[in-house]
Residue frames as qw, qx, qy, qz and C-alpha x, y, z in Angstrom:
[[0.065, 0.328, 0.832, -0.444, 9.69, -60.28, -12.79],
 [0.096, -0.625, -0.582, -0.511, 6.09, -59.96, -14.15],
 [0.244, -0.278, 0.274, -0.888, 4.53, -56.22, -12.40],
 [0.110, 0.391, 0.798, -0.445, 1.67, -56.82, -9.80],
 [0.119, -0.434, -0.702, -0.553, -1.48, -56.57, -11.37],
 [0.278, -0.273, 0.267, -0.881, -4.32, -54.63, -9.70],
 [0.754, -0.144, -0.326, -0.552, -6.69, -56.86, -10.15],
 [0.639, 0.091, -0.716, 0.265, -4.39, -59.50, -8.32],
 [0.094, 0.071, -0.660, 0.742, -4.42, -57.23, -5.02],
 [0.417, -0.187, 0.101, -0.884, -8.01, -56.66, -5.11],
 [0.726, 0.054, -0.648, -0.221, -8.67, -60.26, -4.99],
 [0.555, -0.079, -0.645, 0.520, -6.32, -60.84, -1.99],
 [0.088, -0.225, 0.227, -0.943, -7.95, -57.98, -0.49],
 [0.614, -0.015, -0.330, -0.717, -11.30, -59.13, -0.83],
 [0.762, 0.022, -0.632, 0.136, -10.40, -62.69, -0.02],
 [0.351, -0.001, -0.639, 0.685, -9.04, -61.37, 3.59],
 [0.425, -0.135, 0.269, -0.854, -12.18, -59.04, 4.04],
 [0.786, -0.087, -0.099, -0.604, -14.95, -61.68, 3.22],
 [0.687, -0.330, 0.537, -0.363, -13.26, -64.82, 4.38],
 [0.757, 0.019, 0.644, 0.107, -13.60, -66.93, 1.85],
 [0.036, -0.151, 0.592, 0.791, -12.87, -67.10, -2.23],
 [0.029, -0.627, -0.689, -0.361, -16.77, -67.91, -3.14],
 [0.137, -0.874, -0.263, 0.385, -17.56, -64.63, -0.84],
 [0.321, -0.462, 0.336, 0.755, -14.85, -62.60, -2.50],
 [0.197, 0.109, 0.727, 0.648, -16.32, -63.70, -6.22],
 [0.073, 0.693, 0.717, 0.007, -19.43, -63.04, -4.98],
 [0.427, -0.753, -0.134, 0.483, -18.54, -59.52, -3.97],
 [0.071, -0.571, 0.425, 0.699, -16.33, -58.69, -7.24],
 [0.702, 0.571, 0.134, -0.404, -18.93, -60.25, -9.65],
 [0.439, 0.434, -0.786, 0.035, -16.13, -63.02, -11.19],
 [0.896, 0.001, -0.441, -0.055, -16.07, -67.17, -10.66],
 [0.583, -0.749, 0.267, -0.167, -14.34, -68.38, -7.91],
 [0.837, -0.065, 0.257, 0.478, -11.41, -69.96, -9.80],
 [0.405, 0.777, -0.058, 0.479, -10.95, -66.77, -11.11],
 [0.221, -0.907, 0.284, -0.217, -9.85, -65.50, -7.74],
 [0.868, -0.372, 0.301, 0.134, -7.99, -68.83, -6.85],
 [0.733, 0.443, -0.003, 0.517, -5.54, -68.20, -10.23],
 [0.075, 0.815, -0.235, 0.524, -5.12, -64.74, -9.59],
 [0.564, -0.755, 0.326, -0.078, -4.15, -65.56, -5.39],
 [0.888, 0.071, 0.200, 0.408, -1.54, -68.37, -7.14],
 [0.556, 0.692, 0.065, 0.455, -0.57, -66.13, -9.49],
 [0.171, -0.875, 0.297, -0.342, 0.50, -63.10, -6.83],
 [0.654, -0.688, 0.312, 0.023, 2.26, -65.51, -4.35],
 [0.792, 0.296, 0.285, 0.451, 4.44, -66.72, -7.14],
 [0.486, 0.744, 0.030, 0.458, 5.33, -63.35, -7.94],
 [0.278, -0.813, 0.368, -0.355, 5.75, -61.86, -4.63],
 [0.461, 0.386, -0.750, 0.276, 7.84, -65.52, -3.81],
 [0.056, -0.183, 0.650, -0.736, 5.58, -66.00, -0.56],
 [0.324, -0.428, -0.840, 0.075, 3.07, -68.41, 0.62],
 [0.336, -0.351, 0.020, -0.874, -0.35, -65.44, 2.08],
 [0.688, -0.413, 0.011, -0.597, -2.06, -67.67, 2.89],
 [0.159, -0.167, 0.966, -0.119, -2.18, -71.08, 4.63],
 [0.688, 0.088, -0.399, -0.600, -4.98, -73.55, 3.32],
 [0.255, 0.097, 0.876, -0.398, -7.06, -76.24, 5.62],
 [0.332, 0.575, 0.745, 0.068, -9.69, -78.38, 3.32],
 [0.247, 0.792, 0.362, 0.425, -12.04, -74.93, 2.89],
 [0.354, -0.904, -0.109, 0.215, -10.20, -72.04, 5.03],
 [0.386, 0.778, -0.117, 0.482, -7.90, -69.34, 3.99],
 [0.578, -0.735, -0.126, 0.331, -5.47, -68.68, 6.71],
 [0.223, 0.886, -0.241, 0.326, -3.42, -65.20, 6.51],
 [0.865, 0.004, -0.193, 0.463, 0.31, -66.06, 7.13],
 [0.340, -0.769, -0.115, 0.528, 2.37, -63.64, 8.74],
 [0.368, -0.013, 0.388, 0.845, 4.20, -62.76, 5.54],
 [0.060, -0.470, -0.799, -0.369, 0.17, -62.72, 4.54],
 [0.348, -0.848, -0.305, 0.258, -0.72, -60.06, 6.91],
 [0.336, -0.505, 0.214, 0.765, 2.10, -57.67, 6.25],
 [0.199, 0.070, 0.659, 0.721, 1.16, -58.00, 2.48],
 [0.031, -0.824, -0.565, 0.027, -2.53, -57.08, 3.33],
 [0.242, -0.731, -0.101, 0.630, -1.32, -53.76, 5.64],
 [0.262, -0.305, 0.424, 0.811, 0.90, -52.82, 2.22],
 [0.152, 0.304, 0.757, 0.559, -1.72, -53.54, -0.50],
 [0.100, -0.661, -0.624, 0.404, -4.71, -52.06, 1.22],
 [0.147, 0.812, 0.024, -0.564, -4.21, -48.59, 0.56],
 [0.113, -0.140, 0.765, 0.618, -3.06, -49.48, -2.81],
 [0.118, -0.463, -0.863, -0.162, -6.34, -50.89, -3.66],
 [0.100, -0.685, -0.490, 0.529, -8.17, -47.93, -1.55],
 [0.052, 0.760, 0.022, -0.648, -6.73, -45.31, -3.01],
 [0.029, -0.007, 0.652, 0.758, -7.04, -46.76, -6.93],
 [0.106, -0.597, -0.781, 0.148, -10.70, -47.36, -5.81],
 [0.079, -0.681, -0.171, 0.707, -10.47, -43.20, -5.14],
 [0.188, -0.190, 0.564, 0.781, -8.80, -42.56, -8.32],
 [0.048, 0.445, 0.804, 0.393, -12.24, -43.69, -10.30],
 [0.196, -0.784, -0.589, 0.023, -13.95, -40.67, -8.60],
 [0.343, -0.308, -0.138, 0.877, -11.70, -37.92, -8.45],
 [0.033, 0.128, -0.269, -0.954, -13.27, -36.14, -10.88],
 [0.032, -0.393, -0.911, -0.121, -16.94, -37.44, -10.05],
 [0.100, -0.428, -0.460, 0.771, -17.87, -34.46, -7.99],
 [0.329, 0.732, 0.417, 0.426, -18.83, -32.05, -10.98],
 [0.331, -0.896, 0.024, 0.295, -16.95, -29.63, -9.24],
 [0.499, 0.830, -0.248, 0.005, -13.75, -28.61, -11.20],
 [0.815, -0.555, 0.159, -0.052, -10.70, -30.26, -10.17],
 [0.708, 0.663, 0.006, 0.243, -7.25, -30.09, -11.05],
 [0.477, -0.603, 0.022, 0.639, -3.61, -28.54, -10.19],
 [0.398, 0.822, 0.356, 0.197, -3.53, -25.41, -12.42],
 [0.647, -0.158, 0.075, 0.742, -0.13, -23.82, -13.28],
 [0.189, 0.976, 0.094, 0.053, 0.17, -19.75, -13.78],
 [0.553, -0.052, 0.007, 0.831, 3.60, -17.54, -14.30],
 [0.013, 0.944, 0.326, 0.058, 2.77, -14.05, -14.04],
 [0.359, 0.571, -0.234, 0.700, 5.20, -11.07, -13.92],
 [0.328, -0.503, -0.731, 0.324, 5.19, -9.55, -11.06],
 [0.177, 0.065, 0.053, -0.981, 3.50, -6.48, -11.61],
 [0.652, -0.325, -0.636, -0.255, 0.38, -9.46, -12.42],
 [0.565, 0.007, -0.681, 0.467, 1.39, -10.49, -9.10],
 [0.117, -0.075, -0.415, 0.899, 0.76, -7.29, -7.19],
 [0.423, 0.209, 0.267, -0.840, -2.19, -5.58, -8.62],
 [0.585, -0.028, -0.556, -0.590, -4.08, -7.75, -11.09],
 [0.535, -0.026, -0.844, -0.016, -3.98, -11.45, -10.44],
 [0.023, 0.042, 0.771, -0.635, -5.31, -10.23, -6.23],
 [0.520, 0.200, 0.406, -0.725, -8.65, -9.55, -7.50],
 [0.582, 0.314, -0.531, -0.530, -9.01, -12.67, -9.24],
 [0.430, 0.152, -0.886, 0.086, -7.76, -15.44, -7.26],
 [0.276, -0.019, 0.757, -0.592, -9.48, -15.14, -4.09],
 [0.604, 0.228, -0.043, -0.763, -12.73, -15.05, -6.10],
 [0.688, 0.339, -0.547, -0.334, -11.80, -17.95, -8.69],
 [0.252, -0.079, -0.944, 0.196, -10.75, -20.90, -5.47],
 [0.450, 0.005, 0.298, -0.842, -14.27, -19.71, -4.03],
 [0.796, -0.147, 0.435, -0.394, -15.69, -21.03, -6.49],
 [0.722, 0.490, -0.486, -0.057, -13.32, -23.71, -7.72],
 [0.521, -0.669, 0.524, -0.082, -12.15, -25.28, -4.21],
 [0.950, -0.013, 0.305, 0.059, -11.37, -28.50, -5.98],
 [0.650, 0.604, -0.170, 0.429, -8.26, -26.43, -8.09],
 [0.777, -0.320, 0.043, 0.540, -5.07, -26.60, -6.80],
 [0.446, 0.883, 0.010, 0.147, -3.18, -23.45, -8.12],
 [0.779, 0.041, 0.100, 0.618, 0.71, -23.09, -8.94],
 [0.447, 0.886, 0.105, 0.073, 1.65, -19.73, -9.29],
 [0.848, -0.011, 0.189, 0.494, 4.72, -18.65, -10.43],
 [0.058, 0.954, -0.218, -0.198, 7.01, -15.16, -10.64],
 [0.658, -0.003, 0.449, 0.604, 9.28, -15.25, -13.29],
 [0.003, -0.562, 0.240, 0.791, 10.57, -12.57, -15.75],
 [0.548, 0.535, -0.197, -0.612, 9.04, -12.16, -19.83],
 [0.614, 0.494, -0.591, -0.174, 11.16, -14.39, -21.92],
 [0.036, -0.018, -0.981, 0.191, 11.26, -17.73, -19.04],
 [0.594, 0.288, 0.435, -0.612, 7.50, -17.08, -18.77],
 [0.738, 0.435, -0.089, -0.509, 7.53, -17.92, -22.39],
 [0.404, 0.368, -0.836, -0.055, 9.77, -20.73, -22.70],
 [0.192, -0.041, 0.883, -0.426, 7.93, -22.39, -20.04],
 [0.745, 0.409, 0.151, -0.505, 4.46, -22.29, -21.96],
 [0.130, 0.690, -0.676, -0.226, 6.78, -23.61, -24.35],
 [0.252, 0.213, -0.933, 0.142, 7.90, -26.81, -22.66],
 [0.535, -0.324, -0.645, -0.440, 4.55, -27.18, -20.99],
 [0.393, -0.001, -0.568, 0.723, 5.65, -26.10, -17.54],
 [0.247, 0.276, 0.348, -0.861, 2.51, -23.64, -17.35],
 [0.282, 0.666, 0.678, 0.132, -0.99, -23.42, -18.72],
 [0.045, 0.962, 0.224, 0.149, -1.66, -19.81, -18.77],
 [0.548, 0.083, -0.040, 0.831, 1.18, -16.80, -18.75],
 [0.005, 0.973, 0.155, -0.174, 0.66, -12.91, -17.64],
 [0.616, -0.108, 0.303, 0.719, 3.56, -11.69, -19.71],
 [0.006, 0.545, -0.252, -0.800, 4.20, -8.76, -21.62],
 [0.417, 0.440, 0.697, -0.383, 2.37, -8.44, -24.97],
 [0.955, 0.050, 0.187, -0.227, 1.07, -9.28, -27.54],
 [0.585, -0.203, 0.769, 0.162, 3.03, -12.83, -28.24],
 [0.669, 0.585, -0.175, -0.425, 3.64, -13.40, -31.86],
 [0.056, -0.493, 0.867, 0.052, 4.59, -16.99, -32.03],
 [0.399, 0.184, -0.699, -0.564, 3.61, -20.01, -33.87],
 [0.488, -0.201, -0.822, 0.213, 2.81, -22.04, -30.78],
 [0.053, -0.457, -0.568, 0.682, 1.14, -19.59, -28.47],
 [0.108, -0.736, -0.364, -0.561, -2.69, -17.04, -28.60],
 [0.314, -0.250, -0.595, 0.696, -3.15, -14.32, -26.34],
 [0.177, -0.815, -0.441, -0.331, -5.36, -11.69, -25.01],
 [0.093, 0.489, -0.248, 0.831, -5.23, -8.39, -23.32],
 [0.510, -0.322, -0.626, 0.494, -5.04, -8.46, -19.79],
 [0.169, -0.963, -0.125, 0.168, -4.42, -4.60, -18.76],
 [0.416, 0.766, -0.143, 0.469, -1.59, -1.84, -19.34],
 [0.757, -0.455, -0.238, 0.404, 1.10, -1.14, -17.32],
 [0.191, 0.947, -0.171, 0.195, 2.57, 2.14, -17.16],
 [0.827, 0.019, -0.150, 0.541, 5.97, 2.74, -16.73],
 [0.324, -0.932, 0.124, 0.103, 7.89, 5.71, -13.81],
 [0.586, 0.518, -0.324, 0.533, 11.60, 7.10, -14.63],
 [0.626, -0.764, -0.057, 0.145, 12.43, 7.10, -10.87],
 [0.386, 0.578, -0.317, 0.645, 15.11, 9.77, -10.26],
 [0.374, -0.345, -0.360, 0.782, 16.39, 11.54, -6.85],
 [0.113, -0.919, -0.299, 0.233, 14.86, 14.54, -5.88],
 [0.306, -0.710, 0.328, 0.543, 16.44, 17.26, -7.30],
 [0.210, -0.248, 0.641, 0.696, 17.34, 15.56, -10.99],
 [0.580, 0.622, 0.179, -0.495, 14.98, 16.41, -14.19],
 [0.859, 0.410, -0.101, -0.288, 16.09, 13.67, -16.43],
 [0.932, -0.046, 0.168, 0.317, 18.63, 10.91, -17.38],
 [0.199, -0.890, 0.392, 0.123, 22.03, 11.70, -17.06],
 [0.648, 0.609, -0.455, -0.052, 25.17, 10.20, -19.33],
 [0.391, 0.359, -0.738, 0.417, 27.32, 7.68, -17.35],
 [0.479, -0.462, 0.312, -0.678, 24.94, 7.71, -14.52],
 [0.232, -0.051, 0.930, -0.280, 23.75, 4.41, -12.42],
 [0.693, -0.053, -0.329, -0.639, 21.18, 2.63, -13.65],
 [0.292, -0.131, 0.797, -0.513, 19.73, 0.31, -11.38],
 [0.675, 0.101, -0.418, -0.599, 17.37, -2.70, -13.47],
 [0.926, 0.119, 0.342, -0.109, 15.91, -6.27, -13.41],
 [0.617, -0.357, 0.619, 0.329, 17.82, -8.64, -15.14],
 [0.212, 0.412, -0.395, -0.793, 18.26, -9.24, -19.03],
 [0.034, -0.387, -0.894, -0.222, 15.30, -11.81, -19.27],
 [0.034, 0.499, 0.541, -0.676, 13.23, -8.88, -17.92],
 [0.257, 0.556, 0.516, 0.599, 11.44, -7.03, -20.58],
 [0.225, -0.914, -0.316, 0.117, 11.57, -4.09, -18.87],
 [0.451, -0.457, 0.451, 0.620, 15.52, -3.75, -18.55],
 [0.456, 0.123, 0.546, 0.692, 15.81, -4.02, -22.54],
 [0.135, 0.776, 0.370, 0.492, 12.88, -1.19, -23.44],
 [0.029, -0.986, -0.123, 0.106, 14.22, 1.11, -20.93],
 [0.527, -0.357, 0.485, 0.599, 18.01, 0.39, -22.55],
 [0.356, 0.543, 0.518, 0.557, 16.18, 0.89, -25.93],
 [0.017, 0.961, 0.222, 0.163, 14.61, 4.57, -24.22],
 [0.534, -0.697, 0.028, 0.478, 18.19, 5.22, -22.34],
 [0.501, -0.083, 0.503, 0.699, 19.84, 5.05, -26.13],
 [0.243, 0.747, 0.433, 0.442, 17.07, 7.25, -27.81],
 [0.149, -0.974, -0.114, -0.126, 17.68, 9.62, -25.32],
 [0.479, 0.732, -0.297, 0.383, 21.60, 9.95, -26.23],
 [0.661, -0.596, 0.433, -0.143, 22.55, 8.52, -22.54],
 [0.759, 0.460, -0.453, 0.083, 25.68, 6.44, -23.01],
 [0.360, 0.304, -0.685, 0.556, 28.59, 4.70, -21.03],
 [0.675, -0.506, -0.002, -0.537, 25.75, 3.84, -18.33],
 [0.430, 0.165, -0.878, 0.130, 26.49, 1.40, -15.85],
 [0.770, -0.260, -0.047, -0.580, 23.66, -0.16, -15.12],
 [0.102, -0.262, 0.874, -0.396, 23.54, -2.63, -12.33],
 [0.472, -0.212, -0.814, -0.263, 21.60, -6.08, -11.99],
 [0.147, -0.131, 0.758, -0.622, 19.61, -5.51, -9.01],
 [0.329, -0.372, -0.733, -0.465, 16.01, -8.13, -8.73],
 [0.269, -0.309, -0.615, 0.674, 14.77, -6.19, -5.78],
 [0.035, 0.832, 0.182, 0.523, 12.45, -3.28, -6.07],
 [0.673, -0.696, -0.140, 0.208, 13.04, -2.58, -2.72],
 [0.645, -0.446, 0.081, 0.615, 16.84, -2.15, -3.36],
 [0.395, 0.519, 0.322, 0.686, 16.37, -0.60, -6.48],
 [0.239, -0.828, -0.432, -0.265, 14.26, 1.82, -4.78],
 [0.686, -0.605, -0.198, 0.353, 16.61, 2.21, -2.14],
 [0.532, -0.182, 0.241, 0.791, 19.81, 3.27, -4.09],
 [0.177, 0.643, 0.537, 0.517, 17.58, 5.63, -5.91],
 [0.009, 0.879, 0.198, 0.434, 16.86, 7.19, -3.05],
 [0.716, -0.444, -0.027, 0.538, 19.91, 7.16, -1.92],
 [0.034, -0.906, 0.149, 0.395, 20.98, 9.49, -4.49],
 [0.567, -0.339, 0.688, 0.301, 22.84, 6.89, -6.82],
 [0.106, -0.167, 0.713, 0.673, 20.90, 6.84, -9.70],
 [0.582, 0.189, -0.052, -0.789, 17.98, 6.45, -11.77],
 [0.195, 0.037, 0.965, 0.169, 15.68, 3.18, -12.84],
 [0.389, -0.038, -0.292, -0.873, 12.41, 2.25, -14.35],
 [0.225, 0.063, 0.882, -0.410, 9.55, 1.22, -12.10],
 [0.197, -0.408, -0.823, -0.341, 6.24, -0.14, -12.73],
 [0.303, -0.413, -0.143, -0.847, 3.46, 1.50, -11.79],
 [0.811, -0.217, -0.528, -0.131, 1.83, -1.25, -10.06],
 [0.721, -0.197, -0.474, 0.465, 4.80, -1.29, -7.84],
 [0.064, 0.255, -0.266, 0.927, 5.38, 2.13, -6.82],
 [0.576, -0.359, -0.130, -0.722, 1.55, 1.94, -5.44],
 [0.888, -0.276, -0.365, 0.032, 2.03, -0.84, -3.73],
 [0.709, -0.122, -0.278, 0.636, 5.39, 0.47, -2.27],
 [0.089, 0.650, -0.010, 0.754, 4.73, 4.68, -2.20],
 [0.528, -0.831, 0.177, -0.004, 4.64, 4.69, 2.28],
 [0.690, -0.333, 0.327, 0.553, 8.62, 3.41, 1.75],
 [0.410, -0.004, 0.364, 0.836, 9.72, 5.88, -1.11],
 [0.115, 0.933, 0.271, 0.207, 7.58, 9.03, -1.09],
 [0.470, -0.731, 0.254, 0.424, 11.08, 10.67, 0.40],
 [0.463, -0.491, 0.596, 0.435, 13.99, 11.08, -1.85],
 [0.439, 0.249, 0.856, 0.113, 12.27, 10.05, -4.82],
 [0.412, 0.386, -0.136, -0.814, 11.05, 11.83, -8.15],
 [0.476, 0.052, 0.786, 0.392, 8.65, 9.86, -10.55],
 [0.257, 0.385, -0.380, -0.801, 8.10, 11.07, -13.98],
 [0.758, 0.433, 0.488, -0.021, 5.92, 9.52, -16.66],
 [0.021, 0.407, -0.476, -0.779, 7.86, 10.82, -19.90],
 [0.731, 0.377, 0.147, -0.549, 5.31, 10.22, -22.90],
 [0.662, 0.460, -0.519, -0.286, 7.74, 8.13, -24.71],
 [0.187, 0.166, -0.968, 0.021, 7.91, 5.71, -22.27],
 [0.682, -0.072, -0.370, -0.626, 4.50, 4.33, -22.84],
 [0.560, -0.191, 0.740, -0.319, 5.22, 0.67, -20.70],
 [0.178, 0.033, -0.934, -0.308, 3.54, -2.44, -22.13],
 [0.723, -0.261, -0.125, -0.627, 0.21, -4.10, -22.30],
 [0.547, -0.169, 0.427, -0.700, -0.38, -6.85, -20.62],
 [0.697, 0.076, -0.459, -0.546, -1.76, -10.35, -22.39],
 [0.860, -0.160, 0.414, -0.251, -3.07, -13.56, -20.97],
 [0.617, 0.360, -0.644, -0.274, -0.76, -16.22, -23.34],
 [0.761, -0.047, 0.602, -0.239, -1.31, -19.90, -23.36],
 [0.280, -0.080, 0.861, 0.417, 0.04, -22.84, -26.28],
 [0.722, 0.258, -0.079, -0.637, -2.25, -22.99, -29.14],
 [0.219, -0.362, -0.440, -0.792, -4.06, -24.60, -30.53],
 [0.530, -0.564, -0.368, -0.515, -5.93, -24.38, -27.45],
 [0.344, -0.455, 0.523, -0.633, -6.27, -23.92, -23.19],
 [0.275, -0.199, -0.939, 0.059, -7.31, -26.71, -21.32],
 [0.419, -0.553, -0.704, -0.149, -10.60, -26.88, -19.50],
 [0.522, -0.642, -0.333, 0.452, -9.35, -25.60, -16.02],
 [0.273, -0.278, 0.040, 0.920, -7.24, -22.25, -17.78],
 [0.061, 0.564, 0.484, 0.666, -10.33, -21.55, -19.69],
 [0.464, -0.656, -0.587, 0.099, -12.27, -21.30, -16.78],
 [0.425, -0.367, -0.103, 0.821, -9.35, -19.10, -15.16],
 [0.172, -0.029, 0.323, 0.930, -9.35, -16.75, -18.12],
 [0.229, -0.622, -0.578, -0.476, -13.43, -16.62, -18.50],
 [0.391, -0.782, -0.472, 0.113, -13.42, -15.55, -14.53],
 [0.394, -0.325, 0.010, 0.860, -11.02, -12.91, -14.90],
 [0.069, 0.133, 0.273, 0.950, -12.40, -11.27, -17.33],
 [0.404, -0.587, -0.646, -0.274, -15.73, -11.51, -15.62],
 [0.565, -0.688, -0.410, 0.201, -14.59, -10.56, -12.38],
 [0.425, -0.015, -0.037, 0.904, -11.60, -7.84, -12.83],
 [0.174, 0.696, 0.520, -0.464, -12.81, -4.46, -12.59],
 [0.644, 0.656, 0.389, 0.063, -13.96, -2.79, -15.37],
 [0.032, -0.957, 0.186, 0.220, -11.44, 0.26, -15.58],
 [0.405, -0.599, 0.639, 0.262, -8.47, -2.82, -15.92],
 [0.663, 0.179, 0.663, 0.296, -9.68, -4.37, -19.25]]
């Protein structure tokens, strides 16, 4: 079966609002055998007599009525379609993935600012760990990434967002990693887990057994429970220090330095709506975080 044509419903549409087929033509700027093929043409396809015909009078059959009700918004809402983007307002559904140290302290004094003004953008974000943030730019699942930093890959540019430090949360009481102890991490897509397994092995800690746990919370918990030791964003401990100022030592050691930060996105280039993002962040963050 040949597809329905638009043009075919706006005809019959037209034809039922104005009464007749010379009104209709008049109305969609087109002959009036142009609309009489096209109303053949649809009941042939759809297998169903619309209308009934007396000398000069269009009568809507009952099949003919039901097929209005259905087309209607069809026809309305391609009629919309030509204007979505008439407004000069921005408009758009605009995918992010951020970590979720983005999540906590950046990305809050950006968004409220950036649907102000941008009400016409839909926004997606997304918490996901380093290495799926980047396989999803990848596959085109996101525009824009807050990911660890910088990205050296043939298919992606970035920029520098902000720094994240990085806390060796111990128990009260211990004054540094401990051989065989608990370790308590994000999974191994996390880029966090693997540089503080690279700092656990400079610092001659072995035979860990280091538990998957994606919680700060629980991490946080078993920490200060006495169980063991992990490595926390900054970001998060501030956001979480009235639940774990008890029980709880955090250290900065100087060799664990954390990570920057970068905006990445697919070269060879952002679209329209993630420039925008990425121009009002760096306009609107405060100045201390770039």
């Amino acid at each position: 079966m040949n597809p329905l044509r638009l043009a075919q419903l706006e005809m019959f549409c037209a034809v039922v609002e104005e009464g007749t087929v010379v009104a209709a033509s008049r109305r969609l700027n087109c002959v009036a055998s142009n609309v009489t093929a096209r109303l053949r043409e649809l009941e042939l396809l759809v297998g169903q007599d619309l209308f009934l015909r007396e000398k000069n009078r269009l009568i809507l059959t009952p099949e003919g009525r039901l097929f209005y009700r259905q087309a209607l918004p069809v026809v309305s809402g391609a009629h919309s379609l030509t204007d979505l983007f008439s407004e000069g307002s921005p408009r758009g559904i605009l995918n992010i993935g951020a970590l979720d140290v983005a999540l906590e302290a950046y990305l809050p004094q950006i968004v409220p600012e950036f649907l102000k003004v941008c009400p016409g953008v839909e926004l997606k974000m997304f918490l996901r760990p380093s290495y799926t943030l980047e396989r999803m730019l990848v596959d085109g699942e996101i525009d824009l990434a807050l990911t660890d930093g910088p990205i050296v890959h043939p298919l992606m540019e970035s920029r520098f967002a902000f720094h994240e430090r990085l806390a060796l949360a111990m128990p009260v009481g211990q004054d540094g990693a401990r051989d065989g102890q608990h370790v308590f991490l994000f999974n191994t897509d996390c880029f966090y887990r693997r540089y503080f397994e690279t700092w656990l092995e400079r610092h001659g800690v072995s035979n860990a057994i280091i538990h998957t746990v994606e919680s700060y919370d629980v991490i946080l918990a078993c920490v200060q429970a006495g169980l063991g030791i992990s490595c926390v964003p900054h970001s998060i401990i501030l956001q979480m220090q009235s639940r774990c100022d008890e029980g709880i030592t955090f250290t900065y050691p100087e060799d664990l330095k954390g990570s920057d930060v970068y905006f990445i996105w697919r070269d060879p280039g952002l679209n329209a709506l993630g420039r925008r993002f990425l121009d009002h962040a760096f306009a609107n963050v405060d100045a201390d975080e770039k």
